[in-house]
C-alpha positions in Angstrom: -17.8 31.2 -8.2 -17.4 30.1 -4.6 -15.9 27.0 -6.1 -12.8 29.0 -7.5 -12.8 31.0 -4.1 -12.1 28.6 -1.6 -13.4 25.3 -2.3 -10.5 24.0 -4.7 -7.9 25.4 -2.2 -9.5 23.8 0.5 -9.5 20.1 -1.3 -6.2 20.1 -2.8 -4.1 17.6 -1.0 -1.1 18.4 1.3 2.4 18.7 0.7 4.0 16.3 3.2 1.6 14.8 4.6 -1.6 12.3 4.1 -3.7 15.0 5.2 -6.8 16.1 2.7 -7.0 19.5 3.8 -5.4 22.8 3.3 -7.5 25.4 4.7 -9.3 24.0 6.8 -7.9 22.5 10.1 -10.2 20.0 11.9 -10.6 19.7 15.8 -9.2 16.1 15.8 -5.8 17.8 14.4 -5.8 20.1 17.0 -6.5 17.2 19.9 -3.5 15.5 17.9 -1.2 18.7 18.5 -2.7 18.6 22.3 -1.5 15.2 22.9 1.7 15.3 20.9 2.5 18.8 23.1 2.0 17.2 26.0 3.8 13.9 24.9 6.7 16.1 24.7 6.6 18.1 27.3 6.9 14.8 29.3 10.3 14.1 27.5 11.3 17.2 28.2 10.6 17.2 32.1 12.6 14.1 33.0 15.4 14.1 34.6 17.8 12.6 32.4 16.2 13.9 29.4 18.5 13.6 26.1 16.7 13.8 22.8 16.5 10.7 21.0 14.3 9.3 18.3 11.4 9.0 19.6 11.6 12.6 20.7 12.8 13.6 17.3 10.4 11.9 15.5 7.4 13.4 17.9 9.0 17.3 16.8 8.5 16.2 13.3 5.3 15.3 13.4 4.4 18.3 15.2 5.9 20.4 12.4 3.6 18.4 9.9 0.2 19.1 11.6 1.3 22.9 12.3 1.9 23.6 8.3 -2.0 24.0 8.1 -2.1 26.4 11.0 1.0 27.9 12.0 4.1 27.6 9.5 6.3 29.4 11.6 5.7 26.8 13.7 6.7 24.2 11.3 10.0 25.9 11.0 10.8 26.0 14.3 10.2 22.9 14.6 12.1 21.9 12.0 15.0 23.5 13.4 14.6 22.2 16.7 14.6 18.6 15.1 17.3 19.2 12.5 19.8 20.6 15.7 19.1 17.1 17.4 19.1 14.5 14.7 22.3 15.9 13.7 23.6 15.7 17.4 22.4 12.1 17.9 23.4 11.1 13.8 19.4 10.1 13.4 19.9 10.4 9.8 15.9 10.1 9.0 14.9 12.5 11.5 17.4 15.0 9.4 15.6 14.5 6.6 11.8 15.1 8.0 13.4 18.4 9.2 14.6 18.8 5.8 11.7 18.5 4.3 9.4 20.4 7.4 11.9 23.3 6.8 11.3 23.3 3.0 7.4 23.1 3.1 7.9 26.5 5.3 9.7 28.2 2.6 7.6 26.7 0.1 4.5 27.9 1.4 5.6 31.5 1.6 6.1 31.3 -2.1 10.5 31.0 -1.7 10.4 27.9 -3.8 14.0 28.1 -4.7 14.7 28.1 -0.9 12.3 25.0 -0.3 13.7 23.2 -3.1 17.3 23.4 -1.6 16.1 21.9 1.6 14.0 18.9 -0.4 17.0 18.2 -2.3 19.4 17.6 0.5 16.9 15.9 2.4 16.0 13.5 -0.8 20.0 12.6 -1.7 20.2 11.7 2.5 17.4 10.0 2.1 18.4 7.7 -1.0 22.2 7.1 0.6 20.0 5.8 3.6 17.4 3.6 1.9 14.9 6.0 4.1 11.6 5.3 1.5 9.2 6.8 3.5 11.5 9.8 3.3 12.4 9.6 0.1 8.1 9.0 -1.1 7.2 12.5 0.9 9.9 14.5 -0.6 9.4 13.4 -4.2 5.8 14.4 -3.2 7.1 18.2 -1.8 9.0 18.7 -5.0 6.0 17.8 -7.4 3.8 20.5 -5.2 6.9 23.1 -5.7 6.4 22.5 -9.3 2.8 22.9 -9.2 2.3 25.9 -7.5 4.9 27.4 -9.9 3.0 26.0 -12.8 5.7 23.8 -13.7 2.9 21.0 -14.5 5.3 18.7 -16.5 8.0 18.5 -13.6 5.1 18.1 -10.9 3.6 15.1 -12.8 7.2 13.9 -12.8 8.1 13.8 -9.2 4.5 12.7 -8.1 5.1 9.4 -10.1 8.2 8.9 -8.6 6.2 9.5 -5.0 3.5 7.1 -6.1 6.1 4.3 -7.4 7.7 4.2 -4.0 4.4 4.7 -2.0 2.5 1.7 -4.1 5.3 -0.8 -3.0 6.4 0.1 0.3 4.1 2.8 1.9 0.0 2.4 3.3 -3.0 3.0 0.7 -3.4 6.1 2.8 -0.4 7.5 1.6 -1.0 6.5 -1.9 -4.6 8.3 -1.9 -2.9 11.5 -1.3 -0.5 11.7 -4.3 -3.4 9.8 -7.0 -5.2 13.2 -5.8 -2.8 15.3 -6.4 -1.4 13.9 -9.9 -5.4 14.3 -10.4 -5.2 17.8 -9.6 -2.6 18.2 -11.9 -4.2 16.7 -14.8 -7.8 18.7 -14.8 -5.5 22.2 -14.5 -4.0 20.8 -17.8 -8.0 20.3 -19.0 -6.7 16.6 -19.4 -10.2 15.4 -17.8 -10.1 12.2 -18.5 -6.8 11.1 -16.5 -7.7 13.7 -14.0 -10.6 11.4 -13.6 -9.1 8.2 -13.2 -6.4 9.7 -10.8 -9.2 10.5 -8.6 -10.9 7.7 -8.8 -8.4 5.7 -8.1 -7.9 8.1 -4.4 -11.1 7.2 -4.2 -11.7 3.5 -4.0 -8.9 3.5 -1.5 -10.5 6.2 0.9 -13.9 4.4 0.9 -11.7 1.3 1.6 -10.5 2.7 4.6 -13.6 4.2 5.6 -11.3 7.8 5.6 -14.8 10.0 5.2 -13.0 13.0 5.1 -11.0 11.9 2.2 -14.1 10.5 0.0 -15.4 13.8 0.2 -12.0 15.1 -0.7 -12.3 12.9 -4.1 -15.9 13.3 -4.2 -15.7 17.2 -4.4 -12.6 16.7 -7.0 -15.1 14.5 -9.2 -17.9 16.9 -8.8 -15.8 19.9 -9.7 -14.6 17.9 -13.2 -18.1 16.9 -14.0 -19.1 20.7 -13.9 -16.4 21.8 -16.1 -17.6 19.0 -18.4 -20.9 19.7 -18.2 -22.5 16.4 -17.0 -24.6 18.5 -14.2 -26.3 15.0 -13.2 -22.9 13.3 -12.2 -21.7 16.0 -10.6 -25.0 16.9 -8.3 -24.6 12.8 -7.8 -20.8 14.2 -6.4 -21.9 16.9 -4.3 -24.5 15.4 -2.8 -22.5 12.9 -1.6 -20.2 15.0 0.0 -22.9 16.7 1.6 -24.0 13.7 3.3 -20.3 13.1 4.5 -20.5 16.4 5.7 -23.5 16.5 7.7 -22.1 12.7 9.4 -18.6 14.2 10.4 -20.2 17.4 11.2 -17.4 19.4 9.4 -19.2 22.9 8.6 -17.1 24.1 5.6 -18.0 20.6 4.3 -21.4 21.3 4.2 -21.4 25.0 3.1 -19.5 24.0 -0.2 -21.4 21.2 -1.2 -25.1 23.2 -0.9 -23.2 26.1 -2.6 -22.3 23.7 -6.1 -25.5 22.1 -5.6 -27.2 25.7 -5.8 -24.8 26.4 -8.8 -26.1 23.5 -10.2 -29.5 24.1 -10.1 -29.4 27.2 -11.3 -27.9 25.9 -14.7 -30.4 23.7 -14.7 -33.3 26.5 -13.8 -34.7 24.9 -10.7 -34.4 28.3 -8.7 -36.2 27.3 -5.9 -33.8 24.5 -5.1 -31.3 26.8 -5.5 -32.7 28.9 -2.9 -32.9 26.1 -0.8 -29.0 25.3 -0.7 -27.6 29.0 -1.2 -29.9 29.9 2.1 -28.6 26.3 3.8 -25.0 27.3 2.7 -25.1 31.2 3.9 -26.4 29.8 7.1 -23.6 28.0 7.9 -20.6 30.2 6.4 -22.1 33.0 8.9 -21.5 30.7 12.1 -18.2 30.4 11.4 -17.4 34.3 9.6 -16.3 32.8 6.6 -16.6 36.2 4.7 -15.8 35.0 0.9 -17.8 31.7 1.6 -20.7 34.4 2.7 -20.1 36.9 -0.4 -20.6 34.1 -2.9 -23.8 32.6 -1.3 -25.5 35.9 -1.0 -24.3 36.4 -4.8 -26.2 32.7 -5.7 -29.4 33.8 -3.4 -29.0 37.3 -5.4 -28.8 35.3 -8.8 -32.0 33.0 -8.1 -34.3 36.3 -6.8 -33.9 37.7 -10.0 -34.9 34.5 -11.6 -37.9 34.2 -9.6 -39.3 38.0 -9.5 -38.2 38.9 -6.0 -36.1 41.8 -7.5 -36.2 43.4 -3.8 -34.8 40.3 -1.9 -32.1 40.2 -4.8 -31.3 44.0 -4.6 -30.7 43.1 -0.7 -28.5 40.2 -1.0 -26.6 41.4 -3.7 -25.5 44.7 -2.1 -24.9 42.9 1.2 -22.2 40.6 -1.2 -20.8 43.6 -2.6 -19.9 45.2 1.1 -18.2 42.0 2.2 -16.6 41.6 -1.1 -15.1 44.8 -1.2 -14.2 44.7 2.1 -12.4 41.5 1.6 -11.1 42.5 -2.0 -12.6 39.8 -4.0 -12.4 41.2 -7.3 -14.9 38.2 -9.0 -17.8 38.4 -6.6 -17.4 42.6 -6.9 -17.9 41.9 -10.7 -20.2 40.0 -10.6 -22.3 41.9 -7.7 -21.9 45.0 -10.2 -23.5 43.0 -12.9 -26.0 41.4 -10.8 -27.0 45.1 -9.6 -27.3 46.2 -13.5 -29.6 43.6 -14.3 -32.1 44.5 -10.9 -32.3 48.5 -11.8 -32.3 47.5 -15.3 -35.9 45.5 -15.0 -36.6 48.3 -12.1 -36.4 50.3 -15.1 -33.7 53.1 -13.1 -31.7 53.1 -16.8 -29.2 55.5 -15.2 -28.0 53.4 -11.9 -28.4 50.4 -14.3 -25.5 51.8 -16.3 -23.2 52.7 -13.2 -23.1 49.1 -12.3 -22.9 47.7 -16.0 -19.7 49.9 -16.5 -18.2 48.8 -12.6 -18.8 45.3 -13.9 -16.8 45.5 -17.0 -14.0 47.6 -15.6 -13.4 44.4 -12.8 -14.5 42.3 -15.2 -11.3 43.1 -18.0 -8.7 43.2 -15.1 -9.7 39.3 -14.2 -9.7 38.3 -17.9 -6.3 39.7 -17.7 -5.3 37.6 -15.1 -7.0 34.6 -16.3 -5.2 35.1 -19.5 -1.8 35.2 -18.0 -2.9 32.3 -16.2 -3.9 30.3 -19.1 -1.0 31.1 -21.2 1.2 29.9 -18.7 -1.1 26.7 -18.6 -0.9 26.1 -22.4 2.9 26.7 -21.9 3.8 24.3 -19.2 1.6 21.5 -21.5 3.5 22.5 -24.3 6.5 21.7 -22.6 5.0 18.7 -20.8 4.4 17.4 -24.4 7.2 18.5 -26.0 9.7 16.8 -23.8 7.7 13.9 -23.7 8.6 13.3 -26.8 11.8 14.2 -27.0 12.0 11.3 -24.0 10.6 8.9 -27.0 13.1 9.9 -29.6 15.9 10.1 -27.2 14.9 6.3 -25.9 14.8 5.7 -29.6 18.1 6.8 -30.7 19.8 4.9 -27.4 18.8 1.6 -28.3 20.0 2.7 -32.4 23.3 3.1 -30.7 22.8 0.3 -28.6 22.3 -1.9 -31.4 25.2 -0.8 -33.1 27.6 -1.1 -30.3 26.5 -4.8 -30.3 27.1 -5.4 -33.6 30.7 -4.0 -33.3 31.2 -6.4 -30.5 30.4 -8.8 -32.1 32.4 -8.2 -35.3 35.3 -7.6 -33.1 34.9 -10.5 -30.9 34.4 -13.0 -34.3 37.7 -11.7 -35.3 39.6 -12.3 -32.2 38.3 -15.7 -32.1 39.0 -16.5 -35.7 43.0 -14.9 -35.3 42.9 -17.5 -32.1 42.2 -20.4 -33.9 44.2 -19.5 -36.6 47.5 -19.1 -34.6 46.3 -22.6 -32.2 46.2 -24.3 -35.9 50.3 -23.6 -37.2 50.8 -24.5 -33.1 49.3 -27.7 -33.6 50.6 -28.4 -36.9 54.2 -28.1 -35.8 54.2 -30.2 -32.3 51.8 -32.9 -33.8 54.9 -34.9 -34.5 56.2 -35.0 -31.7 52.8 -35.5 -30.1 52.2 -39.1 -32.4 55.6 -40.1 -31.2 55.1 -39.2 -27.1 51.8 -40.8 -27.5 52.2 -43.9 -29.2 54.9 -45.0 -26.2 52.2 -43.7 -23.3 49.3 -45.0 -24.8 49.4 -48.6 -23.4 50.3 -47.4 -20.2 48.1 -45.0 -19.7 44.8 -47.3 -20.5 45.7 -50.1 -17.9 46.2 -47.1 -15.6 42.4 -45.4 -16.5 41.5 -48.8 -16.1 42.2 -50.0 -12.5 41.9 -46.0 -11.8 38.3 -46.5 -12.8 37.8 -49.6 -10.8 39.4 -47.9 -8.3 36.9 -45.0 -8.5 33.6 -47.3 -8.7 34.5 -49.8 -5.7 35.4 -46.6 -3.5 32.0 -44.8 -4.3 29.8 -48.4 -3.9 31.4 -48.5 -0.3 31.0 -44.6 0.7 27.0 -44.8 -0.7 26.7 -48.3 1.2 28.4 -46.4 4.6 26.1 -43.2 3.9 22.8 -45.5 3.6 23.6 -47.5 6.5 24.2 -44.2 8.2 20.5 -42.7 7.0 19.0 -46.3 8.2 20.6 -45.9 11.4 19.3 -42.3 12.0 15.6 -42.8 10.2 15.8 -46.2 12.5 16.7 -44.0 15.7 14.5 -41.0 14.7 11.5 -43.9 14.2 11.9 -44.9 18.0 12.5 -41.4 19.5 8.8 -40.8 17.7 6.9 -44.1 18.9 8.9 -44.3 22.4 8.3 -40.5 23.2 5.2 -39.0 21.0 2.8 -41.7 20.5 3.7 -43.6 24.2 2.1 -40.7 25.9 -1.3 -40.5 24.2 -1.4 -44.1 23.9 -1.0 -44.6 27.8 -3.6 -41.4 28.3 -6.1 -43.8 26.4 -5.6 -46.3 28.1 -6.1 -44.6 31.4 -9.0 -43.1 29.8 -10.7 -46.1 29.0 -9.8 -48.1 32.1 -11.5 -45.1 33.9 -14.3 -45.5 31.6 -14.8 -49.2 32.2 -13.8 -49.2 36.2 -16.0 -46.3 36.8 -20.0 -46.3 36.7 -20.1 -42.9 35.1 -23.2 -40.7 34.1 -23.8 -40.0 30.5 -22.7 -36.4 31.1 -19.4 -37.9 32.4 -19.2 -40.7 29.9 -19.2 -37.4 27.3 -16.7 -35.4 28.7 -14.3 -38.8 29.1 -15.4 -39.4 25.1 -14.4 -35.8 23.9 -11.3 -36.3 25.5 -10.9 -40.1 24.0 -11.8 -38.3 20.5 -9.1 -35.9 20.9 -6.5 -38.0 22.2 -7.4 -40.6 19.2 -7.2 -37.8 16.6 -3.9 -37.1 17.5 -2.2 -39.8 17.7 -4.2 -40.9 14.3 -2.6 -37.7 13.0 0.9 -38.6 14.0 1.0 -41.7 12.4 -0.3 -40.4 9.4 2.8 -37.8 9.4 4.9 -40.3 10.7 3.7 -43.0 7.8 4.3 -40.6 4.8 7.6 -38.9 6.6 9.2 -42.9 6.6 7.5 -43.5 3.1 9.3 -40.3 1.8 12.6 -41.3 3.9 12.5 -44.4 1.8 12.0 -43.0 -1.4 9.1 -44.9 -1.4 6.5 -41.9 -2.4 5.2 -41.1 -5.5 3.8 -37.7 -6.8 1.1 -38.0 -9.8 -0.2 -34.9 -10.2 -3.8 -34.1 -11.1 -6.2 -31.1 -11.3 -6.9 -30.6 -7.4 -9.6 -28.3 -6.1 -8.1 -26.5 -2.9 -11.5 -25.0 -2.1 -12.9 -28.7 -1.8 -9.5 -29.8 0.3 -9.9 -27.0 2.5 -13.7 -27.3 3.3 -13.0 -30.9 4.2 -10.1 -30.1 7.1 -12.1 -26.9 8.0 -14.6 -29.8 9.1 -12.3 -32.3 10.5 -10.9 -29.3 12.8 -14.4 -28.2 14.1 -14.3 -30.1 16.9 -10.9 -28.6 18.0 -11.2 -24.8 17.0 -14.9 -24.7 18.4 -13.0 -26.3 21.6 -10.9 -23.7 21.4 -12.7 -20.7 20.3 -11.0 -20.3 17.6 -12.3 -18.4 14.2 -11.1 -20.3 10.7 -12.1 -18.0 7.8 -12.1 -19.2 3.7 -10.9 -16.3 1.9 -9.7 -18.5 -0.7 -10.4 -17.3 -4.2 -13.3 -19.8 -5.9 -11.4 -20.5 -8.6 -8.3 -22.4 -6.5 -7.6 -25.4 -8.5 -3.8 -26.7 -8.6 -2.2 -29.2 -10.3 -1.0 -31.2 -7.4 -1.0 -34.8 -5.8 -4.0 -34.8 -4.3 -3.6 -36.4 -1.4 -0.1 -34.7 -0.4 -2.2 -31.5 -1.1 -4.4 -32.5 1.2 -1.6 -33.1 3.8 -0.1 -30.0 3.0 -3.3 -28.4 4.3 -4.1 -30.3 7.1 -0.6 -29.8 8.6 -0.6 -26.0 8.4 -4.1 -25.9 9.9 -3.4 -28.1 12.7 -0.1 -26.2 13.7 -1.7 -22.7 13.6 -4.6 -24.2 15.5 -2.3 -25.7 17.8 -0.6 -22.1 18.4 -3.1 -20.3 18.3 -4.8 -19.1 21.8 -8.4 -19.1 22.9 -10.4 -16.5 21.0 -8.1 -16.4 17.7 -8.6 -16.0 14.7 -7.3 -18.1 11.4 -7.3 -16.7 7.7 -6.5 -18.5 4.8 -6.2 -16.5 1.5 -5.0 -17.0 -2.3 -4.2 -14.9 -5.0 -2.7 -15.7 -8.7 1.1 -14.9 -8.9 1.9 -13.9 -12.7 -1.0 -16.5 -14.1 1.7 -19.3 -13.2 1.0 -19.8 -9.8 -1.4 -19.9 -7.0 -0.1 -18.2 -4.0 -1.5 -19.6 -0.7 -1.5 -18.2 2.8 -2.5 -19.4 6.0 -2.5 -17.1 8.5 -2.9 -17.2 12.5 -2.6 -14.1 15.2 -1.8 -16.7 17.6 1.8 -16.9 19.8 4.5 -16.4 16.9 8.0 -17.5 17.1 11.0 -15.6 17.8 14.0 -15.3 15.1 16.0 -18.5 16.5 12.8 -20.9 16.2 12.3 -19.7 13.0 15.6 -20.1 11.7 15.2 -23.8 12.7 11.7 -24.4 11.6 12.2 -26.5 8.3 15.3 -28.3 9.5 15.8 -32.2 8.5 16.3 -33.1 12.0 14.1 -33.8 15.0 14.2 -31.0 17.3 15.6 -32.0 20.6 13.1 -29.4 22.4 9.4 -29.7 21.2 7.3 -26.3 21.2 3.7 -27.1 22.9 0.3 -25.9 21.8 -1.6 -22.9 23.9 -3.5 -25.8 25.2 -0.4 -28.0 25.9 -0.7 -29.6 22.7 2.3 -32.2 21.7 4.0 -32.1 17.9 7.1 -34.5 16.2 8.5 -31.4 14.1 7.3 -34.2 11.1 4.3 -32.2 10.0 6.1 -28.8 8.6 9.0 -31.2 6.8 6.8 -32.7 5.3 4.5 -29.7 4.1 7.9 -28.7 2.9 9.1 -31.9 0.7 5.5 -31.9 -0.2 5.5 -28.4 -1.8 8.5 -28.5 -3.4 7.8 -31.9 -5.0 4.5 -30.5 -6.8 6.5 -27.6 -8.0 6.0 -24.8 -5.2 7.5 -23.3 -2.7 6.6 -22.0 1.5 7.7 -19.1 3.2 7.0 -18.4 6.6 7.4 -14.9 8.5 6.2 -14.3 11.7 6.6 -11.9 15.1 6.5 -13.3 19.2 3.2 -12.3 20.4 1.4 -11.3 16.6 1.1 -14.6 15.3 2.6 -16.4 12.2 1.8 -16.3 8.1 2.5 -19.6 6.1 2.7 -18.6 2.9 3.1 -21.6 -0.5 2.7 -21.8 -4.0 1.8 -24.4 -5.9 0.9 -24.6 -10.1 -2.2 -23.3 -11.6 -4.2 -26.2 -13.1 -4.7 -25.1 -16.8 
């Protein structure tokens, strides 16, 4: 079967890389070795040219896209980048050559030699923290297993590849190990986790639109389902990857998905559709000389003559099959050519030629089984073992915590001992000095009272005067914050209404003009309504004047109702706010800090955010506890020191302004703050200069 051929080969993932193919190398890899070729030959023509990361990390990559087509280029390479990092002491670019170097060796079938390499590079890579490097390697090793037929150690080191890749690497990179574990599993005949391996690769490819890769998972689906029998769900695979095929024009794409749907068909005795995809599949595997792709579609147009009559047509095909077969030494299509041939002189009724080819077909046909044999022992082998220490995992996991338990209760036993032998000895101790002890203390007793005594009066007036000093001193700043607020934030915008309105009433304007001056009124009035609303519940909260009564609070309904207060400002602006808030948001919160809570973080990524932005706000559960809360703005960012001074209980001297010259206090985020953590929660804030800025709080889940 063509499948077996070329097909499976071709759709097995990659050893290094987050590449789907093995045999087949597209023309957007080569433009990518173009431009990388050129990018280096750049570095290499300056001047001053001394190889640093960038450069080192531009060989490696190289190296990765030349496995596929040239290995020996991926070596040298490899060398090329090892002899640098190790000159510069770019301990991550040592281990990509590390591991470039060992997918050479492993790819010539010296897995011994590649496995050397991977381990060095993996211990550099865990004394550097280097996940990435750490994620591919793991990743090498459990393809070094495979190939061997070492199933149970390649399962082992593609889960430790995935574990690394699900927390700190892309859903790309993930995709490419759930295949291969997937892989893995359907050469054990475990379908059913072979199954969910792949569909898991596939959700994420179809997330990210990666066409090649669906049809990757697709195919990997398809080829289960055959094995399995279910011929509907895996036509439903193939002619899925046919369509991918035919959009991304990738020919071998298209040849193996009409060949398994022909296969298909055939099972299922439609030979005329069969016809159809075998001629549609031979078609294209002659445009690009794909001679085993060719053998086994004239072998499937062979099979459905026969079925239909056409025994000349059949004769034709089959013998052409045989030539490029032989040719080519592919010992299952010359078997089954023989046998194909046997059955045409057979109903042609030429007994004698019949016999030839019945005798060529079981001589090829014994020496496969043979090697199919060997192959499946070693299968049942390496699951043997896979299963074997599985269990002996279980019972060793077992037996630790038996010790475990029994080393605590020795400790325990010990430790009651000591402590008993302790008390004992402090007893006979105590029972000799307590005479002298009621003697000493009768004397000191009197003493010592009136001394606790005025100590303790002592004590209380001394902390009464340093609480009075530290309140007068929090008066005195709230009192001088207070007037830095009204004489600096609210003076301006008051004054710019009332120019605004004295040019309203002093000038005869249009009604055009009377709008623009009332847009700006509205603004102006919204902000300094908003100030004193911050500044109102800051000096409550300053006072220990507010109160938090919690109460089940829909967030959805909060946000919807600042979404609309803002309209006016981000349609003003141009600025996109999108609700990705889960439905079911409801916290148990104060409402109306909740609400402030909102409002703030809108208005301040509003206010940052330029012309054109966008703003996202999200939630998600955090361990059925918690609703996590983001709002999220690609607007100007902050650097590291303005973030490190964001939450601060202080006014800041220097005020940030808005892309549109917008004023702020610094009130609005200590408040959002004290709000949050008063209703249980918790903010963090991360953000880049330039990328924008992610709020991100918590508050409780309303039960």
């Amino acid at each position: 079967m063509k499948v077996f051929l070329n097909f499976k080969r071709f759709f097995s993932a990659s050893v290094l890389f987050a590449a789907v193919l093995l045999s087949h190398f597209s023309f957007a890899q080569r433009r990518d070795i173009d431009s990388l070729k050129s990018r280096m030959q750049l570095f290499e023509n300056n001047e001053n040219f001394s190889p640093d990361k960038p450069y080192i990390d531009l060989l490696n990559r190289l190296g990765e896209l030349y496995y596929n087509l040239n290995p020996d280029s991926t070596f040298l390479l490899g060398m090329k980048s090892l002899e640098a990092s190790e000159k510069t002491g770019y301990q991550d670019g040592i281990v990509d050559a590390y591991r470039n170097i060992g997918a050479f060796h492993n790819i010539r079938g010296e897995y011994e030699q590649a496995m050397s390499y991977f381990k060095e590079g993996l211990s550099l890579a865990k004394e550097n923290q280097y996940l990435k490097g750490m994620a591919h390697i793991y990743h090498s090793m459990g393809l070094n297993h495979y190939d061997r037929g070492n199933f149970t150690e390649a399962v082992s080191f593609y889960y430790k590849a995935l574990e690394i890749k699900e927390k700190h690497l892309s859903e790309n990179e993930q995709s490419t190990t759930l295949s291969n574990l997937g892989l893995v599993f359907s050469d054990m005949e475990d379908y059913e986790k072979a199954l969910d391996f792949h569909n898991r690769a596939l959700e994420i490819r179809k997330k990210l639109n990666n066409k090649l890769g669906m049809a990757s998972s697709l195919s990997n689906i398809g080829l289960i389902y055959k094995k399995k029998g279910k011929l509907d769900d895996a036509m439903e695979s193939y002619t899925s990857t046919l369509e991918i095929g035919k959009k991304i024009e990738n020919n071998q794409l298209i040849s193996v998905s009409h060949f398994n749907l022909g296969e298909i068909l055939l099972t299922l005795e439609d030979f005329e559709g069969a016809l159809f995809h075998f001629e549609a599949a031979l078609q294209v595997d002659k445009s690009v000389e794909d001679k085993a792709g060719t053998s086994s579609d004239l072998l499937g147009l062979g099979e459905a003559y026969i079925n239909l009559g056409n025994l000349a047509e059949a004769k034709k095909a089959v013998q052409s099959s045989l030539e490029l077969s032989t040719e080519s030494n592919i010992k299952r299509n010359i078997e089954k050519s023989h046998f194909l041939l046997s059955e045409v002189f057979e109903k042609e009724g030429n007994n004698s030629a019949a016999l030839y080819h019945y005798k060529l077909h079981t001589a090829y046909r014994d020496s496969i089984i043979n090697l199919k044999s060997e192959k499946q022992i070693q299968e049942l082998a390496a699951k043997y073992e896979f299963d074997k220490k599985e269990a002996a995992l279980r019972q060793e996991q077992r037996e630790k915590e038996l010790v475990n338990d029994k080393l605590m209760e020795k400790r325990i036993r010990i430790g009651f001992t000591i402590i008993l032998v302790i008390l004992l000895i402090a007893f006979f101790i105590a029972l000799r000095s307590i005479r002298y002890q009621i003697k000493a203390k009768t004397l000191v007793t009197r003493q010592k009272n009136r001394l606790e005594n005025l100590n303790k009066k002592i004590l209380h007036q001394k902390k009464e005067t340093e609480q009075v000093a530290r309140q007068l001193i929090e008066v005195n700043k709230t009192k001088d914050k207070l007037f830095s607020i009204v004489g600096h934030d609210l003076k301006s915008p008051i004054n710019s209404l009332k120019g605004l309105m004295q040019y309203a009433v002093d000038e005869k304007l249009s009604q055009e003009e009377f709008l623009l001056v009332s847009t700006q009124l509205r603004n102006e009035v919204e902000h300094v309504h908003f100030t004193l609303i911050n500044l109102l519940h800051w000096a409550k909260n300053q006072m220990k004047g507010i109160v938090t009564e919690t109460e089940k609070v829909s967030v959805n309904k909060i946000l919807q109702e600042n979404i609309n207060l803002y309209k006016p400002v981000s349609e003003t602006k141009q600025i996109q706010i999108v609700d990705l808030l889960d439905p079911d948001t409801t916290c148990l919160a104060d409402k109306e800090q909740c609400n402030l809570i909102i409002r703030n973080l809108i208005n301040n990524a509003l206010k940052f955010t330029n012309r054109g932005g966008k703003i996202t706000i999200r939630s998600k559960k955090i361990q059925d506890t918690h609703w996590e809360i983001s709002v999220q703005d690609n607007g100007i960012g902050m650097d590291e020191q303005t973030l490190s001074r964001l939450f601060q209980p202080v006014l800041r001297e220097k005020q940030r302004y808005g892309t549109a010259g917008e004023k702020g206090t610094g009130l609005g985020l200590q408040l959002t703050k004290d709000f949050i953590l008063k209703n249980g929660g918790d903010i963090q804030v991360t953000s880049e200069s330039g990328k924008g800025s992610t709020f991100t709080f918590t508050l409780p889940i309303a039960i």
